[in-house]
C-alpha positions as CSV (number, residue, x, y, z in Angstrom):
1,X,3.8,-1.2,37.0
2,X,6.0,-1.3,40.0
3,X,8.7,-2.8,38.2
4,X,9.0,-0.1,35.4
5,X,9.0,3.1,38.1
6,X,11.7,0.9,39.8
7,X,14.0,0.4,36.5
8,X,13.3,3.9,35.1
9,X,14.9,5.2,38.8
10,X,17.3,3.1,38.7
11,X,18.1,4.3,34.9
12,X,17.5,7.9,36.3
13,X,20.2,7.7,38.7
14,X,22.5,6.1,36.8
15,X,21.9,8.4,34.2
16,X,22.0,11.8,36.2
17,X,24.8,10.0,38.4
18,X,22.7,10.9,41.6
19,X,22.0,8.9,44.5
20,X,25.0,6.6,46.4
21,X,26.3,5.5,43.0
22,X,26.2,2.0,43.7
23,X,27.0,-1.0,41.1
24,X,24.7,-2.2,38.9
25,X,24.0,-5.2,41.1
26,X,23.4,-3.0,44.4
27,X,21.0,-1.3,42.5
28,X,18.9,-4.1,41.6
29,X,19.3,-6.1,44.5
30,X,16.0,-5.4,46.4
31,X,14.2,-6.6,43.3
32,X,15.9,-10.2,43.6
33,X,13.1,-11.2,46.8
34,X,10.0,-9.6,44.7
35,X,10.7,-11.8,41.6
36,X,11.8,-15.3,43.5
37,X,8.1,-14.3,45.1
38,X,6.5,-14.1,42.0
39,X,8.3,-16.6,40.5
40,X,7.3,-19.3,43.5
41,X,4.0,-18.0,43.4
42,X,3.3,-18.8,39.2
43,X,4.7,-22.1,40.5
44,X,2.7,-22.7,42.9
45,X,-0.4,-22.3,41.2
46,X,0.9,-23.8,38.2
47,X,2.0,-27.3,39.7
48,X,-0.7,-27.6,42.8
49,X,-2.1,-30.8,42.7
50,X,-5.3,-29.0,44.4
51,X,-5.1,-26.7,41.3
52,X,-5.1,-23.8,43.8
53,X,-5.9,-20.7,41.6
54,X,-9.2,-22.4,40.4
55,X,-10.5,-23.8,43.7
56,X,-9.1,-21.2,46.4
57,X,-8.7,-18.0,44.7
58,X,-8.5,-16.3,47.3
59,X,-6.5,-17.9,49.2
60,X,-3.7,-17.6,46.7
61,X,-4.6,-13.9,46.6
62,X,-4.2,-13.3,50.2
63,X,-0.8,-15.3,50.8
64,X,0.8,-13.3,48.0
65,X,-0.2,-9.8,49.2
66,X,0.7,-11.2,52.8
67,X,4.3,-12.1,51.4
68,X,4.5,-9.2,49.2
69,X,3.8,-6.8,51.7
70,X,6.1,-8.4,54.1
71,X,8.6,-7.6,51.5
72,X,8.0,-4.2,50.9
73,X,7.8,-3.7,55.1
74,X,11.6,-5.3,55.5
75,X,12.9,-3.4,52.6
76,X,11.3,0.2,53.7
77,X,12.9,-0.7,57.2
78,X,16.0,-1.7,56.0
79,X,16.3,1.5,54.4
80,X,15.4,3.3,57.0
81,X,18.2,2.0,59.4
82,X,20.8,2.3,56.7
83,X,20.3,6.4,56.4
């Protein structure tokens, strides 16, 4: 659900020609870290040899939000210092 508010913004901007008026590519840049995150994660729990996801739910559960969360931190505080 994230994902779609994020595009239809993007789209919105680009659109409305609001906001910094960045390239494509600057505009979805901060997604790049939330996808190679999902990406390694499906992996992960794909290829485990402890078959993760079945045996430790919740563990796989908790290192994603963990990771997730660190990412959404770094990118509010990186737009923070780059007002």
């Amino acid at each position: 659900m994230m994902m779609m508010i994020v595009l239809y913004c993007i789209y919105r901007s680009r659109r409305d020609k609001t906001g910094k008026n960045l390239s494509l590519w600057e505009s979805v840049r901060p997604l790049v870290p939330v996808f190679l995150q999902f990406g390694l994660f499906l992996l992960w729990a794909h290829y485990s040899s402890y078959n993760i996801l079945n045996r430790q739910p919740r563990l796989f559960y908790v290192a994603a939000g963990s990771i997730f969360s660190n990412i959404a931190v770094s990118f509010t505080y990186i737009e923070i210092l780059s007002m």
